[in-house]
C-alpha positions in Angstrom: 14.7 55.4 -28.6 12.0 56.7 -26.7 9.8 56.2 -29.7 10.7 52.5 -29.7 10.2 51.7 -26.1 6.8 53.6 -26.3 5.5 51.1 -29.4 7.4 47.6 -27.2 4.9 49.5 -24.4 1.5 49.9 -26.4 2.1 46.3 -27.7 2.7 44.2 -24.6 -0.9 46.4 -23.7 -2.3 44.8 -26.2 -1.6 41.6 -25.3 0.7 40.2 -27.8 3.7 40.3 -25.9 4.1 37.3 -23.4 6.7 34.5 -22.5 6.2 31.6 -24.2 6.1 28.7 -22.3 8.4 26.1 -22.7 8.0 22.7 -24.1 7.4 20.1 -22.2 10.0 16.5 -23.2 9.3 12.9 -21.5 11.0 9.7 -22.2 10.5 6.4 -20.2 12.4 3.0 -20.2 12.9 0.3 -18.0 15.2 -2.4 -16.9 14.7 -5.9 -15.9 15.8 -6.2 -12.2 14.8 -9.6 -11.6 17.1 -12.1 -9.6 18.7 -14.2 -12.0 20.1 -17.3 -10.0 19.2 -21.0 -11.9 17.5 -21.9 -8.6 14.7 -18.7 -9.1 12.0 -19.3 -11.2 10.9 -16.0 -13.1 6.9 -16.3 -13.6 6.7 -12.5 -14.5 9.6 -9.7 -14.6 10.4 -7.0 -11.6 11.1 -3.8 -13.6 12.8 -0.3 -12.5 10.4 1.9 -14.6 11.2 5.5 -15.3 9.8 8.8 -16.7 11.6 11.8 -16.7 10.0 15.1 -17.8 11.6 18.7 -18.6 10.2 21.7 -19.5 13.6 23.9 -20.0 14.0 24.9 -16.1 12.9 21.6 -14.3 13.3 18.4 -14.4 11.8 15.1 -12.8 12.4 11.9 -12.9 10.1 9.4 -11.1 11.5 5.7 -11.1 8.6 2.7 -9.8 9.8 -0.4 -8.4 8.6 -3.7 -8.1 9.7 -3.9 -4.4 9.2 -4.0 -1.1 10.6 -0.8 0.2 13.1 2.1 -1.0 15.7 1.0 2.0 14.3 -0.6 5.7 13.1 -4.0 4.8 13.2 -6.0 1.8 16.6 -6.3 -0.6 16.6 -2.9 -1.3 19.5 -1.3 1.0 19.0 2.3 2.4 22.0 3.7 0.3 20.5 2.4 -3.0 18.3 5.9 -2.6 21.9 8.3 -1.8 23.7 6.4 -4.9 21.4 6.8 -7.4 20.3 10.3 -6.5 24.1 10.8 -6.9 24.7 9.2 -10.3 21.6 10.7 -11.8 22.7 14.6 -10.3 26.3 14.2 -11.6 25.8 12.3 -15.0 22.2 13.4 -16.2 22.1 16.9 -13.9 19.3 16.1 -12.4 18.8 17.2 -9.1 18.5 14.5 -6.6 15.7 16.2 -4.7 13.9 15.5 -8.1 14.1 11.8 -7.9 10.8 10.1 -6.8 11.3 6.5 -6.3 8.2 4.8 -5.5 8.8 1.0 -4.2 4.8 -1.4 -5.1 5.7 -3.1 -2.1 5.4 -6.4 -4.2 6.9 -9.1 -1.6 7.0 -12.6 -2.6 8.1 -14.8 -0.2 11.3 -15.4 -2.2 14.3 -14.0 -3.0 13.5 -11.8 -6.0 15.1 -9.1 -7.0 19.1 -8.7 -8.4 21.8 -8.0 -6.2 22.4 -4.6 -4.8 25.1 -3.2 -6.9 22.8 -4.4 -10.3 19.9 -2.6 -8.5 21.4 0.5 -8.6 23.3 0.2 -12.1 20.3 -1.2 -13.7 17.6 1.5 -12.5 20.3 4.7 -13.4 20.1 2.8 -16.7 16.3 2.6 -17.2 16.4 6.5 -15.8 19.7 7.6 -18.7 17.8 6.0 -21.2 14.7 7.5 -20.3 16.3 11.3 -19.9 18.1 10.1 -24.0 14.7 9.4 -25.3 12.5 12.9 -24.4 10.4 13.8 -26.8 7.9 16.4 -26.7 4.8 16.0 -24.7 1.0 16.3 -24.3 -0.2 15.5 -20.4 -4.1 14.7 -18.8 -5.0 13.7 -15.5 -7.9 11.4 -14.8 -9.5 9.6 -12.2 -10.4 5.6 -12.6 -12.2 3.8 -10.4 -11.7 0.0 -9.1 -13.4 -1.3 -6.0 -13.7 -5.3 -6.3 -10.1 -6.3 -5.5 -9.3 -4.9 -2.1 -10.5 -3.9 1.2 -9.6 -2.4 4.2 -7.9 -5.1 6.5 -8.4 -2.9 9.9 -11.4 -4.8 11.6 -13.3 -2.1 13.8 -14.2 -4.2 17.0 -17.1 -3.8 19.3 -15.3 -3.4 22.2 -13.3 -0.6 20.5 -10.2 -2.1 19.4 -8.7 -2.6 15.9 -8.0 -6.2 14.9 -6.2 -6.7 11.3 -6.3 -9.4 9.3 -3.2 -10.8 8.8 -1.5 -14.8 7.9 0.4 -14.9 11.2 -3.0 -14.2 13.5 -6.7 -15.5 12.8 -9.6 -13.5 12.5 -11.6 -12.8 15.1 -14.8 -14.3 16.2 -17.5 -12.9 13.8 -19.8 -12.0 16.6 -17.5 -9.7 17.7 -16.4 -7.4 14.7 -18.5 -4.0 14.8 -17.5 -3.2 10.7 -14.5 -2.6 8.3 -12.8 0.0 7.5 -12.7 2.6 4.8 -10.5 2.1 1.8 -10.0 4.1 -1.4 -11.5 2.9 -4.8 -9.8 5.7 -6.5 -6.9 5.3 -9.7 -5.3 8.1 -10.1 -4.1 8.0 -13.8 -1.9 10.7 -15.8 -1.9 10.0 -19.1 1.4 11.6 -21.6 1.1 11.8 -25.7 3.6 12.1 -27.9 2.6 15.7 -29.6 1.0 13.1 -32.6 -1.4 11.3 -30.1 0.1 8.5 -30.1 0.6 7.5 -26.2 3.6 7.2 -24.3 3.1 6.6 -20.8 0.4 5.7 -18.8 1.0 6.4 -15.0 -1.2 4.7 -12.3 -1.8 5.4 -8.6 -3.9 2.8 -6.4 -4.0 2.3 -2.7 -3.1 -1.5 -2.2 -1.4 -4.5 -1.1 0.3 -7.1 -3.0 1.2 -10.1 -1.7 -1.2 -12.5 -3.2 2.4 -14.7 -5.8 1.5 -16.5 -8.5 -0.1 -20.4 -8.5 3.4 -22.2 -9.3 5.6 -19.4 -7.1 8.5 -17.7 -8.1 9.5 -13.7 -9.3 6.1 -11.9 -9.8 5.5 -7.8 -9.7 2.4 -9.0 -8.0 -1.1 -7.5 -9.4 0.4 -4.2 -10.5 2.5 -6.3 -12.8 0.1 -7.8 -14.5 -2.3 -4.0 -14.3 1.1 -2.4 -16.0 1.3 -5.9 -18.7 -2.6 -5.0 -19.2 -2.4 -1.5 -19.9 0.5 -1.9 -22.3 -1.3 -4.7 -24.4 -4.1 -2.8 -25.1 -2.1 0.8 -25.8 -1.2 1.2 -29.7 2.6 1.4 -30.1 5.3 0.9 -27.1 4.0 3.4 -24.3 4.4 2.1 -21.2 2.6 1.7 -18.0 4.0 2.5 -14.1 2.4 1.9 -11.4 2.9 4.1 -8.0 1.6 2.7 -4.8 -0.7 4.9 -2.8 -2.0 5.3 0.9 -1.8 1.7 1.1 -0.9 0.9 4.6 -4.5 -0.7 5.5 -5.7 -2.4 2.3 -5.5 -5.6 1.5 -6.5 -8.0 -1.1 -10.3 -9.2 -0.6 -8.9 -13.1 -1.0 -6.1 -12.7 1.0 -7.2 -15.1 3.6 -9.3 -16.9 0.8 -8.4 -21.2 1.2 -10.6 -22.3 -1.3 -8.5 -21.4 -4.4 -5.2 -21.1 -5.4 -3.1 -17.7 -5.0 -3.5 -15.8 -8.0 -3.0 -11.9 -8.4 -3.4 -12.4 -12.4 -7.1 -11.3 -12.5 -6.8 -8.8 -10.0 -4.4 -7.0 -11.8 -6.4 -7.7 -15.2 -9.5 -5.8 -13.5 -7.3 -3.1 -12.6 -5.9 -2.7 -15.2 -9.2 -2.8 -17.2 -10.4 -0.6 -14.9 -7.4 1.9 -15.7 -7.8 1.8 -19.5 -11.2 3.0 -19.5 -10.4 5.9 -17.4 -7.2 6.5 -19.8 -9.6 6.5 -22.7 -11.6 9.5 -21.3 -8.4 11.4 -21.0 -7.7 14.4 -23.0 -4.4 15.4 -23.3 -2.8 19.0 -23.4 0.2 20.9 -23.5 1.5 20.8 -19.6 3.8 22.4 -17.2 6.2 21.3 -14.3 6.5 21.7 -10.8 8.7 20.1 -8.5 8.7 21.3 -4.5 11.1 18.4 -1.9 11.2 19.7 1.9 12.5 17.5 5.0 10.2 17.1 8.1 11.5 15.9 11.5 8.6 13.2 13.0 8.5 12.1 16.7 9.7 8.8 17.8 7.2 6.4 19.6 8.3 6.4 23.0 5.3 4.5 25.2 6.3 0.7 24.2 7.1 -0.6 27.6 3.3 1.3 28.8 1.8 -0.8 25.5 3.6 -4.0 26.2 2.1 -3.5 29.9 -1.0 -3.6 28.7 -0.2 -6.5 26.4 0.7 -8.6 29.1 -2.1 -8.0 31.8 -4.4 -8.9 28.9 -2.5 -11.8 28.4 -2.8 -12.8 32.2 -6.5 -12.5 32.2 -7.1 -14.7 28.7 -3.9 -17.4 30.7 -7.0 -17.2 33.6 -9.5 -17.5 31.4 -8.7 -21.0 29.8 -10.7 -24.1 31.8 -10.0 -27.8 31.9 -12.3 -29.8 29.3 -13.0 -33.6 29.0 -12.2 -32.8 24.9 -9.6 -32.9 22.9 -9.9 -32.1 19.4 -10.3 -35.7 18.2 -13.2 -35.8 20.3 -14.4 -31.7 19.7 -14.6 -31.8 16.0 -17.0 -34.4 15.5 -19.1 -33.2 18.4 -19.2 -30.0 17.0 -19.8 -31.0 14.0 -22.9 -32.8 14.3 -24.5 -30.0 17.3 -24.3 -27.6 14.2 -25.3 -29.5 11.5 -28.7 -30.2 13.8 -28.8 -27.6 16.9 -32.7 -28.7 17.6 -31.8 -32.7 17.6 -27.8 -33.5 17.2 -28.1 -36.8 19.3 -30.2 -38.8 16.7 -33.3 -38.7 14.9 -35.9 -36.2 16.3 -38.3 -40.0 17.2 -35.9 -40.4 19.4 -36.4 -37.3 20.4 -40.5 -37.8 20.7 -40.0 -41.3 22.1 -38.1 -40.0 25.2 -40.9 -37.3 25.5 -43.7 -39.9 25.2 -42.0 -41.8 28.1 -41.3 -38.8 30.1 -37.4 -39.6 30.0 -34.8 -36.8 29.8 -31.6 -39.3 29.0 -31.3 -37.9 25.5 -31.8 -33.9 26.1 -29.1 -34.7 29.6 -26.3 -35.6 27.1 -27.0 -32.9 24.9 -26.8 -30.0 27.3 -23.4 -31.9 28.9 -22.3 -31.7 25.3 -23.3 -28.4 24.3 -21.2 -27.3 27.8 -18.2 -29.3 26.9 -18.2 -27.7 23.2 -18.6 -24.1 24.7 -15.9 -24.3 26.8 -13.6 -26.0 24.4 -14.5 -23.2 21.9 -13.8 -20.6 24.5 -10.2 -22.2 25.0 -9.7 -21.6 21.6 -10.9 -18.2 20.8 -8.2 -17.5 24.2 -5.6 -19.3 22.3 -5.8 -17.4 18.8 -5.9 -14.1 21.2 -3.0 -14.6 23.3 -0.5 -15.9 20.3 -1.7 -12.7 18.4 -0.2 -11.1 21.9 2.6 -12.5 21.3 3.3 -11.6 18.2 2.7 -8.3 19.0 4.7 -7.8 21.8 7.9 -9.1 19.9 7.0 -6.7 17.3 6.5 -3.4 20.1 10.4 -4.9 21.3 12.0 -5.1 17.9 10.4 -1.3 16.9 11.5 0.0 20.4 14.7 -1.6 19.4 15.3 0.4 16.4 14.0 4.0 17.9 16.7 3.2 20.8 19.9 2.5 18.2 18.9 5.5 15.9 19.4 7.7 19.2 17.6 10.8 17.9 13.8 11.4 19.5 13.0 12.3 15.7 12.9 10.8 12.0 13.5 12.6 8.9 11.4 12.3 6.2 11.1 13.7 2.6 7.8 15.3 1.6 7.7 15.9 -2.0 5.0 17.9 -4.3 5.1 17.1 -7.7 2.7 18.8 -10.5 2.4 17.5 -13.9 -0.4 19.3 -15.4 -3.0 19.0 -13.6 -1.7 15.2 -11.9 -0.2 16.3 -8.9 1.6 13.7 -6.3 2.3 14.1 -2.7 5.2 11.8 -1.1 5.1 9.6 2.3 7.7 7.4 3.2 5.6 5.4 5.4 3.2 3.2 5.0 0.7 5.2 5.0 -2.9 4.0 6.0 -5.8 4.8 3.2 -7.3 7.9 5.7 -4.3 9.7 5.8 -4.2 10.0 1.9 -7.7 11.1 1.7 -7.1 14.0 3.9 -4.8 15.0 1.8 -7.1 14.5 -1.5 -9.6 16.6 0.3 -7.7 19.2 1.2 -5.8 19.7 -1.9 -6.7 22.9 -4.6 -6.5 20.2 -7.1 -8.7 17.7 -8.4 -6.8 15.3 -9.7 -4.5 14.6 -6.1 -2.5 11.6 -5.5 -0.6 10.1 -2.7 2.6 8.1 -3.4 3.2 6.2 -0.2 6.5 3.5 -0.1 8.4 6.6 -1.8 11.5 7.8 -0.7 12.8 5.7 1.9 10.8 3.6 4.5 9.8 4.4 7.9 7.2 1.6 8.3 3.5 2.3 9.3 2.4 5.7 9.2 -1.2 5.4 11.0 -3.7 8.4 12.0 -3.8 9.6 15.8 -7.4 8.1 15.6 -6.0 4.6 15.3 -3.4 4.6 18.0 -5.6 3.6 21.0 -7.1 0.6 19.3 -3.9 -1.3 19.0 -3.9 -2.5 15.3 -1.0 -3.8 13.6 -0.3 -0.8 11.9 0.2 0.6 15.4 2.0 -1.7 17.1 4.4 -1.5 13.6 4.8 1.8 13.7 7.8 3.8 14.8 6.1 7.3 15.1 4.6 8.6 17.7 0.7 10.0 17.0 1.7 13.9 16.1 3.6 12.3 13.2 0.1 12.9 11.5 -0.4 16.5 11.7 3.3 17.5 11.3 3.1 15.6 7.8 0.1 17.0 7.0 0.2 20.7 7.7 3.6 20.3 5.2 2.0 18.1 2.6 -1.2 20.8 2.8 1.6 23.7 2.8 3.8 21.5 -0.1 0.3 21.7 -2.2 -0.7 24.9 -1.9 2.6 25.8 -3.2 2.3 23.6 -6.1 -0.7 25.9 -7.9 
C-alpha cells in the first residue's frame, strides 16, 4: 500500500496529476414581451433575452430587458425581480443571487410592454428554455469602440454649475457653457462559440440612453434593438445578441434635442451594432470558467432637500427681480430680432441710408437702432430668466417628490445588490442606479481585469447614482437622486473588493 501511494506521489510530482476542469454549457432564448392590445402599434419587438452558463459547480443566468427599470418606474413592478428569482431557484436550481437582470432603459412614451403577470411568466420561459438548451461552450472577451451616437448630456457651466440637457428645460445660453462632459466610447463584448465555432451569443455592454422611438411611434427596444437585430443578421446560424446597459446615467443621444429630422434610433443602433461586429470578429474564443460573487450594501439617504430647495428658491427670487418691463412682445421681438442679426452693422435699411444720414450730419437712423438694440436685449434677457426659473421649477417638484419617497421608506439607508460576475475573461460589475459614465470608469480602472464592464439598470432601481464631485453643481442627476454623496465610495470600495475577489 505504501508502494502505491509512493508511485500516486512521484506522479502528481511530475505533473500529470491535476483536476480537470469542468465544462463549460450555455444556452440562450428569448421571449416576446411586447404589449399586445389592438390599439399598440408594434414597430420592433421588446424581448426578455437570456443566457445561462454552468460549469458543474455554478451557475448564472443573466436575463436583458427592453425596459425601463427592474422595479421603481416604468411597468416593470418591484416584485417581478423576488418572483422570478423564486421560480428560477425552485424549478431550474438556480440560485437567485445568480440572476442578473439588466433592464436597456428603452422608454417610449407609450405603453409597451405586456402586463405584469406575462412579464414574469414569459421571461422564466426565455430563462427554462435557455437552461434546456446548454450546450458546451468556448468564451472571449473584447473591447469595441463606438463614439458617434452619444454624448455626455451634463453641461459643465462657467459659473460652476451643471446644466443637463433635457426635453422638459432648454439649453442654456451658449455663451455660458464652459464644456461637456466625459462619456465612454467603450463596447464591452463577450463573445460564446459552440465547441464547433459556430457562434452562439454575442453579449454587448454600452453606456447609453435610449429614448430617441421610431418615425411612425409605437413598441420599439430603442437603438439596442436594432444593434441586437444587426448583430444577429450578420452572425452565421441562430446566435443571438443581448444587450446590457452600462454606466449610463449621463449620456445621451447626440440628436436628442435635434428638430430638423424625424426621431429615428434605426441608424444609431445600425452603427452600433456595426461597430460591435467588428470587435466580435477579432475575438478569439477559448475554453472558460465561472465566477459568480452577489453581496448587499446599505447606501445613505439624501437628507439636505429642504437646504437645496432653499437655495432653489432664493435663486428663483433674484431671476423674479431680474425680469424688466419692455415695449415688445414677441409679435413685435421676432422680427426685430431678426433683421438686427441678419445685419448687425446696418439692420434699419440699406447701408446709403446709412451714408446719407452721415453726409447730412443726422443721427435719426443710428437713434432707432440703439433704442432697438436696448428693447431686444432686454426682451432677450426676460427670456433667458424665463427658461431658468421653469427649469427651477421643475426641479424643485422633483427634490419634493424624492424627499417624498426617502420619508415613506423610513430607513436612513437603501439596500442594494452588488454583483461580480466572471466569464472568462468578461467580467461584469452590477449597480442598480443609474449610474453616471465616471462612476463606471473608476471601476474599469481599477479592476485586475482588462476586459471590465459595468451593468448599471441591473437589479432593481434606485434612480440616479451621481459621483460626490457632481453634487454641488446641481444637475439633474442630482436633484433625481435619492443617495446621499458617500453612496459613491461605499459602492465602490465593494465593487473594488467584489473584483478582486473575482481573479
Amino acid at each position: 500500500m505504501r508502494i502505491i501511494r509512493s508511485l500516486i506521489l512521484l506522479i502528481c510530482l511530475a505533473g500529470t496529476c491535476h483536476t480537470a476542469r469542468a465544462e463549460l454549457l450555455a444556452g440562450v432564448a428569448k421571449s416576446d414581451i411586447s404589449a399586445e392590445e389592438e390599439s399598440i402599434r408594434v414597430n420592433d419587438p421588446v424581448y426578455s433575452k437570456a443566457i445561462v452558463f454552468d460549469d458543474g459547480e455554478t451557475q448564472l443566468a443573466i436575463v436583458a430587458m427592453d425596459v425601463t427599470a427592474i422595479g421603481g418606474i416604468g411597468e416593470v413592478g418591484d416584485d417581478f425581480l423576488p418572483k422570478l428569482r423564486t421560480r428560477i431557484e425552485e424549478e431550474l436550481g438556480i440560485p437567485g443571487e445568480h440572476v442578473l437582470v439588466n433592464a436597456s432603459h428603452n422608454h417610449p412614451p407609450i405603453r409597451f410592454v405586456c402586463d405584469r403577470y406575462d412579464q414574469v411568466s414569459r421571461t422564466f420561459d426565455a430563462v427554462k428554455r435557455a437552461y434546456e438548451n446548454r450546450v458546451p461552450v468556448k468564451v472571449g472577451a473584447g473591447s469595441g469602440y463606438e463614439d458617434r451616437i452619444s454624448m455626455n448630456r451634463t453641461l459643465q457651466l462657467k459659473n460652476g454649475k451643471a446644466w443637463t440637457i433635457r426635453h422638459t428645460n432648454p439649453c442654456p445660453p451658449d455663451e455660458e457653457v464652459e464644456s461637456v462632459g466625459t462619456m465612454d466610447p467603450e463596447i464591452g463584448v463577450l463573445r460564446v462559440d459552440r465547441m464547433d465555432g459556430t457562434p452562439l451569443a454575442v453579449v454587448h455592454n454600452f453606456a447609453c440612453h435610449p429614448y430617441i422611438t421610431v418615425p411612425m411611434g409605437g413598441v420599439t427596444a430603442d437603438f439596442p434593438g436594432f444593434s441586437c437585430q444587426t448583430i444577429e443578421e450578420n452572425l452565421e446560424g441562430d446566435a443571438m445578441a443581448l444587450f446590457l446597459q452600462g454606466a449610463g446615467g449621463d449620456i445621451t443621444s447626440i440628436l436628442y434635442k435635434d428638430v430638423n429630422r424625424p426621431r429615428d434610433s434605426e441608424p444609431l443602433g445600425r452603427m452600433l451594432g456595426l461597430s460591435t461586429l467588428k470587435a466580435v470578429r477579432q475575438i478569439e474564443t477559448k475554453e472558460g470558467d465561472l465566477r459568480v460573487i452577489n453581496e448587499t450594501i446599505e447606501l445613505p439617504r439624501k437628507t439636505d432637500f429642504d437646504e437645496k430647495v432653499a437655495e432653489l428658491e432664493a435663486e428663483e427670487e433674484g431671476l423674479l427681480k431680474s425680469l424688466r418691463g419692455t415695449s415688445l412682445n414677441f409679435k413685435t421681438f421676432l422680427p426685430l430680432y431678426l433683421k438686427y442679426s441678419l445685419d448687425p452693422e446696418h439692420p434699419f435699411y440699406y447701408s446709403y441710408r446709412y451714408l446719407q444720414d452721415e453726409k447730412l450730419g443726422r443721427d435719426e437712423i443710428s437713434g432707432i437702432d440703439d433704442q432697438n438694440r436696448s428693447h431686444i436685449q432686454k426682451y432677450l434677457r426676460n427670456i433667458q430668466a424665463m427658461e431658468k426659473l421653469a427649469r427651477i421649477q421643475d426641479k424643485i417638484a422633483t427634490l419634493r417628490r424624492h424627499q417624498t419617497i426617502n420619508q415613506e421608506a423610513g430607513t436612513p439607508t437603501v439596500s442594494m445588490e452588488v454583483m461580480g460576475v466572471r466569464i472568462g475573461d468578461f467580467v461584469l460589475i452590477t449597480n442598480s442606479t443609474e449610474p453616471l459614465v465616471q462612476v463606471g470608469l473608476n471601476l474599469k480602472e481599477a479592476s485586475p481585469f482588462e476586459h471590465t464592464y459595468m451593468a448599471g439598470y441591473t437589479n432593481g432601481y434606485i434612480h440616479y447614482g451621481p459621483p460626490a464631485s457632481e453634487y454641488p453643481k446641481g444637475g439633474y442627476e442630482v436633484t433625481e437622486c435619492l443617495l446621499a454623496p458617500e453612496w459613491q465610495e461605499i459602492y465602490e470600495d465593494k465593487a473594488k473588493e467584489i473584483l478582486d475577489r473575482l481573479q
